[in-house]
PAZAPA-4460 file (N, C-alpha, C; in steps of 0.05 Angstrom, whole numbers, plus 32768, in hexadecimal, padded with zeros to 4 digits):
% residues 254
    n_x    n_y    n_z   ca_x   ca_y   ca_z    c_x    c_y    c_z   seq   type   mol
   8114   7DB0   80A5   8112   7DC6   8092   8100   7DDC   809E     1      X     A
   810F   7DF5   809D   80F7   7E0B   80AB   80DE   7E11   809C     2      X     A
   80CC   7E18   80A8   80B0   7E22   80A1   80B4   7E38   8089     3      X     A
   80A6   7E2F   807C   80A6   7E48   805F   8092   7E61   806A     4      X     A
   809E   7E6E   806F   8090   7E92   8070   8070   7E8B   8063     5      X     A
   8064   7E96   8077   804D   7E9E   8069   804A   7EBE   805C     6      X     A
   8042   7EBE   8046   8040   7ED5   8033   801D   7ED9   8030     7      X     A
   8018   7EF1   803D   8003   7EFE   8034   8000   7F1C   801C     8      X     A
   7FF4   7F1D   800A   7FFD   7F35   7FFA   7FEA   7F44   7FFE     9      X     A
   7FE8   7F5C   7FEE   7FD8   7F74   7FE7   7FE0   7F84   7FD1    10      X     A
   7FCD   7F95   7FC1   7FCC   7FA8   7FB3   7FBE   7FC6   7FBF    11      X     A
   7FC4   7FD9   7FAE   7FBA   7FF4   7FB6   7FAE   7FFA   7FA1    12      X     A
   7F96   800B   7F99   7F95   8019   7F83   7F89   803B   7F8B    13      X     A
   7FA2   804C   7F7C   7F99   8067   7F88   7F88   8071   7F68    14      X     A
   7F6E   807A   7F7F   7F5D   8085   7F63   7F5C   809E   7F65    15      X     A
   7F59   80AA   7F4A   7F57   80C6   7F4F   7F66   80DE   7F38    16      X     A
   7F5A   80E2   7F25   7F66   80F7   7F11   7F7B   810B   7F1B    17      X     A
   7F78   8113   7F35   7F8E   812E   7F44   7FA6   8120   7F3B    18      X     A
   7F9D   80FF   7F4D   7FBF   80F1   7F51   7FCE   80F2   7F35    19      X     A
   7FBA   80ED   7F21   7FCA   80EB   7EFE   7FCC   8103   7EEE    20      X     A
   7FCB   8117   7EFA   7FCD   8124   7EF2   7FE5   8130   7EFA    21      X     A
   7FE6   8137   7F0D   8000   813E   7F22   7FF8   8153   7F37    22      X     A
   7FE1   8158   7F33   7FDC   8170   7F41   7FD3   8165   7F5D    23      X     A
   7FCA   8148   7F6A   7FD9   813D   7F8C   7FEA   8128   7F82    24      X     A
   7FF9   812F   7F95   8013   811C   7F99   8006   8105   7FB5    25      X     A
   800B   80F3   7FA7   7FF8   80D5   7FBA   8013   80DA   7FD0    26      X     A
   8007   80D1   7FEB   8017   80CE   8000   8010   80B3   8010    27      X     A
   7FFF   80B1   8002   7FF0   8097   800B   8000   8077   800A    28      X     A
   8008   8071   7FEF   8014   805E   7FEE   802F   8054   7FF8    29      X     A
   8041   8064   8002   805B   8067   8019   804D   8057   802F    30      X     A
   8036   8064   803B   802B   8062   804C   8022   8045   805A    31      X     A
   8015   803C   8043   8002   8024   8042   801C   8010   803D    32      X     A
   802F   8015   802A   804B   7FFB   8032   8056   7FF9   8042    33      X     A
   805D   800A   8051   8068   8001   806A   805B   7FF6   8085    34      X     A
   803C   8003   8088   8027   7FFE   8099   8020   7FDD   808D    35      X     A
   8019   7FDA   807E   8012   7FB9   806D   802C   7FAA   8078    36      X     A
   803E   7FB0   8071   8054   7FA0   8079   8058   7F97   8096    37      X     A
   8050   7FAA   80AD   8057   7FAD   80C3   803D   7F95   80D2    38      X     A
   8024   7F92   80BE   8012   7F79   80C7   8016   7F60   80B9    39      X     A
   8032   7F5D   80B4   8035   7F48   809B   8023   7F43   807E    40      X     A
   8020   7F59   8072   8011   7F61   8060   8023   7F6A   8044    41      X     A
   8030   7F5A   8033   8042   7F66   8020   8031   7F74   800A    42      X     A
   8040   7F90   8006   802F   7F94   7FEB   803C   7F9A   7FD6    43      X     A
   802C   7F8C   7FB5   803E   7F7A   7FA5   8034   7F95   7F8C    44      X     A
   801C   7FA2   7F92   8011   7FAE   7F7C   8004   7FC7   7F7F    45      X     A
   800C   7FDD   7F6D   7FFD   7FF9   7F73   7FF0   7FFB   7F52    46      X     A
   7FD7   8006   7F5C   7FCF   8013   7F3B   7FC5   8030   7F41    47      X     A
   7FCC   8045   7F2D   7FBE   805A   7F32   7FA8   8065   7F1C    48      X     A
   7F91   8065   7F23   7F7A   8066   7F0C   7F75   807C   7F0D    49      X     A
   7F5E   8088   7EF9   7F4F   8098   7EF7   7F35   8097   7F01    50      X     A
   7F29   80AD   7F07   7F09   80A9   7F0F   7EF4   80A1   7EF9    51      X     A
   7EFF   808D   7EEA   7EF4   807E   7ED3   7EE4   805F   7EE5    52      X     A
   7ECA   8060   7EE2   7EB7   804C   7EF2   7EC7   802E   7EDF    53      X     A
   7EC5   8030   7ECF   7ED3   800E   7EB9   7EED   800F   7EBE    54      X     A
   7EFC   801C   7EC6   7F1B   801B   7ECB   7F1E   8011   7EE6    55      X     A
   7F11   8023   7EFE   7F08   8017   7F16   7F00   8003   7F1A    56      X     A
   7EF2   7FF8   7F0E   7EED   7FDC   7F12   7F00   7FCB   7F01    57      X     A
   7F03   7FCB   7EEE   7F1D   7FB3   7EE1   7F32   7FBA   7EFB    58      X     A
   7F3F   7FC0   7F05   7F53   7FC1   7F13   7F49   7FBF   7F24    59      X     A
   7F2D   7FC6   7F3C   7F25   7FB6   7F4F   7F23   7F8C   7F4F    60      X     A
   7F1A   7F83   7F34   7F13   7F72   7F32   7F2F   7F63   7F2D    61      X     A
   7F44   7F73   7F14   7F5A   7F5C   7F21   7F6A   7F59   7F2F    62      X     A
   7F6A   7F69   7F45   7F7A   7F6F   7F5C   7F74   7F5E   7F76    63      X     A
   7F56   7F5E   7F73   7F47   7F48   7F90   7F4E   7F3A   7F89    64      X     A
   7F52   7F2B   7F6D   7F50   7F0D   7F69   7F70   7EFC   7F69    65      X     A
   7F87   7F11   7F61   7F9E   7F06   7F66   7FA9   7F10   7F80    66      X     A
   7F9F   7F26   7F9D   7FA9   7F2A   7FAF   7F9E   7F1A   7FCB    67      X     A
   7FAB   7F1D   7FEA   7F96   7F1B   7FF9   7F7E   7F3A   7FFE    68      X     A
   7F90   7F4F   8001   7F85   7F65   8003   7F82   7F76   7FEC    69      X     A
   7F72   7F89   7FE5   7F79   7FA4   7FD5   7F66   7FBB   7FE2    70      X     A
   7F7D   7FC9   7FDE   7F78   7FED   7FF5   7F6C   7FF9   7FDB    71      X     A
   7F5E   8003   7FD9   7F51   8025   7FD3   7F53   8039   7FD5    72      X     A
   7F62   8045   7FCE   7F60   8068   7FDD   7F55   807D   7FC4    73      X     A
   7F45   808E   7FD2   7F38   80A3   7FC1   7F1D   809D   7FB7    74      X     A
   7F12   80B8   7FB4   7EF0   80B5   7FA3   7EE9   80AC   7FB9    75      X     A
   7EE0   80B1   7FCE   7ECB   80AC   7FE4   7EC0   80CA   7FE7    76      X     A
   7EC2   80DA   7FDA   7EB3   80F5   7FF0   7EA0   80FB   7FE6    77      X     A
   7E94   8119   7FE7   7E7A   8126   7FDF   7E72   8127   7FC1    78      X     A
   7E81   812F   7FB4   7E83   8134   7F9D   7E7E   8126   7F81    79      X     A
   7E72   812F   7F74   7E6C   811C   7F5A   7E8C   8102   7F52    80      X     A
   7E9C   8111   7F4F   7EB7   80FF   7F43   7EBD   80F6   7F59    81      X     A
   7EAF   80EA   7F70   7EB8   80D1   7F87   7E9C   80BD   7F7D    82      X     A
   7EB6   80AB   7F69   7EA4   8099   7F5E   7EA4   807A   7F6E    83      X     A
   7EB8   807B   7F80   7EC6   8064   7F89   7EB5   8048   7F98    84      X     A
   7E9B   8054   7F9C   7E89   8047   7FB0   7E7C   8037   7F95    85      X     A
   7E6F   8046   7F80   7E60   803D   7F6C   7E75   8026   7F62    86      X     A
   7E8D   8030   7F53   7E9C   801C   7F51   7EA2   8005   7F59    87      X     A
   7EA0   7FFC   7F74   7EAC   7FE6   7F89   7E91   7FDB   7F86    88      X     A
   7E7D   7FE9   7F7C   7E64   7FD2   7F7E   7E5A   7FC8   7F64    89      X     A
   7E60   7FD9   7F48   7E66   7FD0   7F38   7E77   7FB1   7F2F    90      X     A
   7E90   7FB3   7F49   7EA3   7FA3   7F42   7E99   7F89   7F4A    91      X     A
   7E8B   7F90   7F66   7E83   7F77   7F76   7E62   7F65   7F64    92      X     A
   7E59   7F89   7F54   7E39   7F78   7F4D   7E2B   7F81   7F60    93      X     A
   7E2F   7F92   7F77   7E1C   7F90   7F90   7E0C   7FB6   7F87    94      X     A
   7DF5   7FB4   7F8B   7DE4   7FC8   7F8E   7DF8   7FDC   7F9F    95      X     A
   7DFA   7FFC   7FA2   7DFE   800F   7FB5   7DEC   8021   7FB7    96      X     A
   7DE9   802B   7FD1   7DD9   802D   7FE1   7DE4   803A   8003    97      X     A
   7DD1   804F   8009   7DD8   805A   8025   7DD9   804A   803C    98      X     A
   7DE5   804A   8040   7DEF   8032   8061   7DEE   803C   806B    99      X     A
   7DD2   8030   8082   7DC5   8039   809D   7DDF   8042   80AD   100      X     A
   7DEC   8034   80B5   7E06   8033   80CB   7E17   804E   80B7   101      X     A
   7E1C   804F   80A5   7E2F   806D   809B   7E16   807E   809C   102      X     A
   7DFC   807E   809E   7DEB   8095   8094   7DEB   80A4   80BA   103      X     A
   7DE6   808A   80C1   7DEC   8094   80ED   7E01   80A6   80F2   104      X     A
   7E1B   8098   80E4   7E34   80A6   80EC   7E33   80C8   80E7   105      X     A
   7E2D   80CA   80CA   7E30   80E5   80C2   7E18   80F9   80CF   106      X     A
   7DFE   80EC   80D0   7DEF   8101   80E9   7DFB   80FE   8100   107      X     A
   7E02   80F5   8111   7E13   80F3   8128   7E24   8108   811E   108      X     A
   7E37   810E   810E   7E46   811B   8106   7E44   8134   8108   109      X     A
   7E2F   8138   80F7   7E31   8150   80EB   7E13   8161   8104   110      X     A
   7E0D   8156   810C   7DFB   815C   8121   7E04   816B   8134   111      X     A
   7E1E   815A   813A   7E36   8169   8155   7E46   8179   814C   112      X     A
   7E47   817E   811F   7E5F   8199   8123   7E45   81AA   8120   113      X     A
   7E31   81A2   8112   7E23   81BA   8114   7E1E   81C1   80F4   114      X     A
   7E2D   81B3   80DD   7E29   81B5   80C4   7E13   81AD   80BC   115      X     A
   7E13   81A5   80A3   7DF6   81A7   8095   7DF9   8186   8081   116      X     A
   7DF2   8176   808B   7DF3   8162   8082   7DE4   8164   806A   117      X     A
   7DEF   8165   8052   7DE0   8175   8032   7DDE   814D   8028   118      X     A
   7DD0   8158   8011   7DD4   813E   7FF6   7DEF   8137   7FF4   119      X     A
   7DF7   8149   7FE8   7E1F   813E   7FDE   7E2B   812F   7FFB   120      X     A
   7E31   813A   8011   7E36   8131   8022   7E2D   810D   802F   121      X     A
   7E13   8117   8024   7E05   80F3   8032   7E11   80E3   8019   122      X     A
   7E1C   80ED   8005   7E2A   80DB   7FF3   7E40   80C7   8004   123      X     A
   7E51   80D2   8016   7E60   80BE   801F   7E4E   80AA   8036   124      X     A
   7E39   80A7   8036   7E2E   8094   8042   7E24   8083   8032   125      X     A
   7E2C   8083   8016   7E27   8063   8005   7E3A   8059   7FFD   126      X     A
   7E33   803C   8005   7E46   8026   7FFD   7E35   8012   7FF5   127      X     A
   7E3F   7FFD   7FE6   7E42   7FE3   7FDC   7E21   7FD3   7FF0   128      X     A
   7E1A   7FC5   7FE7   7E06   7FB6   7FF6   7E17   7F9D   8005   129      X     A
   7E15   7FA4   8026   7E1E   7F91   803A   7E3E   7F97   803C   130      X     A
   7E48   7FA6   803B   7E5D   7FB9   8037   7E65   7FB8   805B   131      X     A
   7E7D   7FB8   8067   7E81   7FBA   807E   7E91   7FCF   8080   132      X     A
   7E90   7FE1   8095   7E8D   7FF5   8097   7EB4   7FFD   80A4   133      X     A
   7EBC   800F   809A   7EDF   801D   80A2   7EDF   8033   80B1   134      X     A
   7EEC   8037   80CC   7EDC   804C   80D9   7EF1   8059   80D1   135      X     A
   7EEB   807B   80D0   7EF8   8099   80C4   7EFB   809D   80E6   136      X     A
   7F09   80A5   80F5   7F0E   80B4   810B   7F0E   80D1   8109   137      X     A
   7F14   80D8   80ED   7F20   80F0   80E6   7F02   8106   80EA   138      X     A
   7EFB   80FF   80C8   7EE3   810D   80B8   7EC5   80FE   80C2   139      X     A
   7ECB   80DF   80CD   7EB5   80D1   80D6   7EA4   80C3   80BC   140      X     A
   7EA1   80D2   80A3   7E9D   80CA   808C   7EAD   80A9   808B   141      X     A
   7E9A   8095   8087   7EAB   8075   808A   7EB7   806B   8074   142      X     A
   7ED0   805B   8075   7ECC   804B   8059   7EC3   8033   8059   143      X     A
   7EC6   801F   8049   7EBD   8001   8048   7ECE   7FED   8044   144      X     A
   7EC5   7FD7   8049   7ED0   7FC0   8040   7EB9   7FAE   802C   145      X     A
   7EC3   7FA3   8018   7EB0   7F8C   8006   7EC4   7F7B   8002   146      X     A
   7EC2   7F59   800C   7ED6   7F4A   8012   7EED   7F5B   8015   147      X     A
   7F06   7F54   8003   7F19   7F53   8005   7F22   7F6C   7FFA   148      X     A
   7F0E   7F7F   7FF6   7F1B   7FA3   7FF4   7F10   7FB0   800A   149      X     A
   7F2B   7FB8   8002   7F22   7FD8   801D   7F22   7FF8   8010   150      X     A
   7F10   8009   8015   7F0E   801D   800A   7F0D   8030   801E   151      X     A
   7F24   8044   801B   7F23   805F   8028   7F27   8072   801E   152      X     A
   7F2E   8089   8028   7F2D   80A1   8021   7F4D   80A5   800F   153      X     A
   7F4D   80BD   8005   7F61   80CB   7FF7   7F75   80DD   7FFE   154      X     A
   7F67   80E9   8018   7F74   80FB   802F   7F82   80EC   803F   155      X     A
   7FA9   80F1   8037   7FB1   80DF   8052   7FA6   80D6   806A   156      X     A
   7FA8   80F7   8079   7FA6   80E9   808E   7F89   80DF   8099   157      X     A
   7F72   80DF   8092   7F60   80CA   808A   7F63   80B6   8084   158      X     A
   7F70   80AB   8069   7F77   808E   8067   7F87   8087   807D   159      X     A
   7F9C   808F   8087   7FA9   8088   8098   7F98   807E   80BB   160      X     A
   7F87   808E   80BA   7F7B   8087   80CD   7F65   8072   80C3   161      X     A
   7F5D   8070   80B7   7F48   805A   80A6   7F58   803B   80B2   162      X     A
   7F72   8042   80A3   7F84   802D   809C   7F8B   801E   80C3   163      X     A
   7F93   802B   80CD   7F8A   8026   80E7   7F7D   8020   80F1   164      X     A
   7F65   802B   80F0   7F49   801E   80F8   7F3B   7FF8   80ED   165      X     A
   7F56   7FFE   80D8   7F42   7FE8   80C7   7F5E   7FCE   80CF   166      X     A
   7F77   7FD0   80CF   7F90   7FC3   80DB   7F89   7FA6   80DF   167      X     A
   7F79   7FAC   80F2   7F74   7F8E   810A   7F65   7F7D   80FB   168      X     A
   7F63   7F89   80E5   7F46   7F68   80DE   7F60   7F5B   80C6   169      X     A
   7F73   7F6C   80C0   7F88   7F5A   80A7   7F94   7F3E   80B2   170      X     A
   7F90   7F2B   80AC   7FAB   7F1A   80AE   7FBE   7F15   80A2   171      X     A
   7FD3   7F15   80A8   7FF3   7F1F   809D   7FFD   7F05   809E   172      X     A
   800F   7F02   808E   801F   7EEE   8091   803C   7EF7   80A2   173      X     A
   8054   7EE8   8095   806C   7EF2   809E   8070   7F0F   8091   174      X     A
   807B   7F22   80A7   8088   7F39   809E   809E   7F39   808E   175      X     A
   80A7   7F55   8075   80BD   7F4F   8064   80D0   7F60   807E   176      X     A
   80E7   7F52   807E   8106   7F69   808B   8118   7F6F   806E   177      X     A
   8127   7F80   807B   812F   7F90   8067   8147   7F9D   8071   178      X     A
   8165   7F9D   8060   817E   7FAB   8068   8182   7FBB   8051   179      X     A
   818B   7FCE   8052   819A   7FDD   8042   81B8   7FE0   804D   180      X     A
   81CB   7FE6   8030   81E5   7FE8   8035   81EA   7FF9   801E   181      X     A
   81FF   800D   8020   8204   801E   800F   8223   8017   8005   182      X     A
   822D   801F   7FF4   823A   8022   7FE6   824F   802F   7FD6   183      X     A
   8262   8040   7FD8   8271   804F   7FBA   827A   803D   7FAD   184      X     A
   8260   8033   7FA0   8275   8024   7F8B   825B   8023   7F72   185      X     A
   8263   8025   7F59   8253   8027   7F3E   8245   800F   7F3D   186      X     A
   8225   8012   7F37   821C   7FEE   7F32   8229   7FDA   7F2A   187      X     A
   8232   7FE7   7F09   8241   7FDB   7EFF   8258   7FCA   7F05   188      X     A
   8264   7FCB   7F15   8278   7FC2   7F2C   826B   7FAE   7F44   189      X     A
   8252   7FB2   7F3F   8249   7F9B   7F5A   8233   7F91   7F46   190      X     A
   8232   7F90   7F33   8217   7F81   7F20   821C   7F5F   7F2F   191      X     A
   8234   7F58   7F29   823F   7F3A   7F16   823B   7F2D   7F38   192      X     A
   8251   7F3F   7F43   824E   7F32   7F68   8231   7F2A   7F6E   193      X     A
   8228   7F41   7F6E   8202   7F46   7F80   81F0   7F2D   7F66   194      X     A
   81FD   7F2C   7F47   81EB   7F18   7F49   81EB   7F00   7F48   195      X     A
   81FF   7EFF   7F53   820C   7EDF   7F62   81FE   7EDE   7F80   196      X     A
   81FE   7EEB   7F8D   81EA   7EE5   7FA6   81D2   7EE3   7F9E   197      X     A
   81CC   7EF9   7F8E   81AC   7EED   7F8B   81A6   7ED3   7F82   198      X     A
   81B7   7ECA   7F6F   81AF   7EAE   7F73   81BA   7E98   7F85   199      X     A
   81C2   7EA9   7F9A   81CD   7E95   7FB1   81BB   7E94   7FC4   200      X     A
   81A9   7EAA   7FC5   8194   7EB2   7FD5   817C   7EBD   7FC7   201      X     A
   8173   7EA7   7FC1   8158   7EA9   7FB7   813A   7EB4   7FC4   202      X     A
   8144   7EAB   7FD9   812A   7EBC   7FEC   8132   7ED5   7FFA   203      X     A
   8145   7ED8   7FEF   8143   7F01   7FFB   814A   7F11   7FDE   204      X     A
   8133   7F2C   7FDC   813E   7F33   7FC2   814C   7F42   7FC1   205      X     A
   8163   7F50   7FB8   816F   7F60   7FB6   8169   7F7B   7FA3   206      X     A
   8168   7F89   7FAA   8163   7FA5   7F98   817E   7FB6   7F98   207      X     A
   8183   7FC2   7F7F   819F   7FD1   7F7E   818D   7FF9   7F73   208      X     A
   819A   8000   7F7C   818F   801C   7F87   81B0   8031   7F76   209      X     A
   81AF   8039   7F63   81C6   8053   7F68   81C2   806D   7F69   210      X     A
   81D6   8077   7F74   81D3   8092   7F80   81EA   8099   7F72   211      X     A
   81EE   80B4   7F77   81FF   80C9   7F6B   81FB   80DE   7F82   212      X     A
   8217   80E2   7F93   8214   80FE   7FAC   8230   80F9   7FA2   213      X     A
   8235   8110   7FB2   8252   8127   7FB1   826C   811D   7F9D   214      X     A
   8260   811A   7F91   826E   8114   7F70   8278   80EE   7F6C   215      X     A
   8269   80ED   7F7C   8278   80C9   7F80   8255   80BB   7F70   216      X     A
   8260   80A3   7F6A   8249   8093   7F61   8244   8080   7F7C   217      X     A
   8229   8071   7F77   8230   805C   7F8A   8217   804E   7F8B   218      X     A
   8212   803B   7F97   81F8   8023   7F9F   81E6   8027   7FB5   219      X     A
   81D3   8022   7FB7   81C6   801C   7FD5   81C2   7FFE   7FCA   220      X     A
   81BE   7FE5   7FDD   81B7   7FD0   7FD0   81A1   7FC5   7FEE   221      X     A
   818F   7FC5   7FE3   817B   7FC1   7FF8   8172   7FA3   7FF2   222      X     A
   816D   7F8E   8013   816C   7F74   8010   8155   7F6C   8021   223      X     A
   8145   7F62   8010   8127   7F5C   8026   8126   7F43   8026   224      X     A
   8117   7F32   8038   810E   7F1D   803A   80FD   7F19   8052   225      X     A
   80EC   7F03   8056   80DA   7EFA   806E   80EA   7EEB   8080   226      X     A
   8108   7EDC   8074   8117   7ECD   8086   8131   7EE4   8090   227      X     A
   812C   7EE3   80B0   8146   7EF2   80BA   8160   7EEC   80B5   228      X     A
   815E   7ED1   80BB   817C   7EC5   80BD   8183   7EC6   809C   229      X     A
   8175   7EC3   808D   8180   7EBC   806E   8185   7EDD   8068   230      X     A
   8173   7EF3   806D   8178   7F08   806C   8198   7F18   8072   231      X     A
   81A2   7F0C   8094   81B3   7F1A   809D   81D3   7F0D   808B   232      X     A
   81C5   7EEA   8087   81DA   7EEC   8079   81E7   7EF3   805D   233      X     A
   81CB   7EF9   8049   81CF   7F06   8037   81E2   7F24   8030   234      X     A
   81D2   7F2A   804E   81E3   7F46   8051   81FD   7F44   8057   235      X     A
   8208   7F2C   8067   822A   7F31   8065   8236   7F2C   8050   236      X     A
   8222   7F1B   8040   8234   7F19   8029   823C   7F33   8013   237      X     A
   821D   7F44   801D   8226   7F5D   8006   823F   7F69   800C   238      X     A
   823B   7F69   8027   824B   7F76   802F   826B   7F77   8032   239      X     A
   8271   7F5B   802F   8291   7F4F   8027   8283   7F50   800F   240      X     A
   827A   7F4E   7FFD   827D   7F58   7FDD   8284   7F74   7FDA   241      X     A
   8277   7F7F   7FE6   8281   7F9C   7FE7   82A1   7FA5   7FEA   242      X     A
   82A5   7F9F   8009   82BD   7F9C   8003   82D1   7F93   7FFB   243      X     A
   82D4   7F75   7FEE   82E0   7F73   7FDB   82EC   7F79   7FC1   244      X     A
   82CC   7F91   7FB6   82D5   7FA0   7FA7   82D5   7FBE   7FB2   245      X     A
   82EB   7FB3   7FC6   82FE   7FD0   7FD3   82E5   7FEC   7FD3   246      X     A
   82D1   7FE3   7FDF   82B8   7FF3   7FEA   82AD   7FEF   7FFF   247      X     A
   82AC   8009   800E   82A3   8003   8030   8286   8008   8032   248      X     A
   8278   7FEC   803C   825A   7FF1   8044   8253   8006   8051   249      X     A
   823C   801A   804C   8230   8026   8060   8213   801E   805F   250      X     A
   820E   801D   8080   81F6   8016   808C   81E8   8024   8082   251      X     A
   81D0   8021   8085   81AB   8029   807A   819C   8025   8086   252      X     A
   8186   8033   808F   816D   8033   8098   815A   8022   8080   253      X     A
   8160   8003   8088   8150   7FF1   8071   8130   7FFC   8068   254      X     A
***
């Protein structure tokens, strides 16, 4: 009998009134599923909060406890409404406080552009008590780790580079793969087929997707799993389902 996949998970939670409001559009979380995935890192859960300190924490606290990981993004900067540091220590119980090692970085910093290292600013040099430290490549401003959260910035490409920096310490389990196959043909028309495989194939999930272009209806049906071989064969089956009901597969960038 083959080895059962190891499954590692994660959550995200993007904080931040802009995001709920509509006025930023998160770019962040695209980002972080496919990068998580790519270290065998599945992620099962997003929340998007407010810069509410008791909201921040209930969703910090049940997120560590049913994930391996949970990401952070937002509320790290200068400014009064970057509550995110207070919060994470709230959550943990741990005192916050300026950290020698972030208080170094930002004079180092700001020494060499030449700015004015003010009060608001030395704000992003507190974190959590015993807090391990996320290096910024970008802004240099750090984020943290407290166990099993990670907290960075709000600014893509900051998190993005955070998220990098910080990569190597995750351990991943098996990676998910993933096919897509397209379709002209109405769900409705592939409901009964597709959900006869799914229960023929329990360990790959199937997702049904419709579209509507150039006056035609039609499916994307996207098939993930950690097992290849059960994967590829899932996919031929859609795929003689498809054609059977006199519809020709088209390939996808899974």
């Amino acid at each position: 009998m083959p080895d059962q996949p190891t499954t590692v998970t994660a959550a995200v939670i993007i904080i931040g009134d802009e995001i709920l409001s509509g006025r930023t559009k998160d770019q962040n979380l695209g980002f972080l599923a496919e990068a998580l995935n790519e270290v065998g890192v599945q992620l099962r859960e997003c929340r998007v909060v407010a810069d509410v300190e008791t909201e921040i924490v209930a969703a910090v606290n049940e997120l560590r406890r049913r994930f391996d990981y949970v990401f952070t993004t937002g509320g790290i900067g200068p400014t009064h409404d970057d509550i995110t540091a207070d919060s994470i220590g709230a959550a943990f119980g741990l005192k916050v406080d300026y950290n020698p090692a972030a208080v170094a970085i930002l004079e180092g910093h700001y020494a060499h552009t030449g700015a004015e290292l003010n009060q608001s600013r030395m704000r992003m040099a507190r974190t959590p008590a015993g807090a391990a430290l996320v290096e910024n490549p970008v802004s240099k401003a750090p984020g943290f780790r407290v166990e099993n959260v990670y907290v960075m910035a709000g600014i893509p490409a900051i998190c993005q580079a955070m998220f990098h920096s910080l990569k190597h310490e995750l351990v991943g389990g098996d990676p998910v793969h993933s096919v897509a196959i397209a379709v002209h043909l109405a769900e409705g028309t592939l409901a009964k087929g597709l959900g006869a495989l799914q229960d023929k194939y329990p360990d790959v999930s199937m997702g049904s997707y419709p579209f509507y272009r150039d006056g035609r209806f039609g499916a994307s049906i996207v098939a993930r799993s950690q097992a290849p071989d059960r994967l590829a064969a899932a996919a031929d089956d859609i795929r003689r389902l498809m054609r059977d009901l006199d519809g020709e597969p088209i390939e996808q960038d899974g």
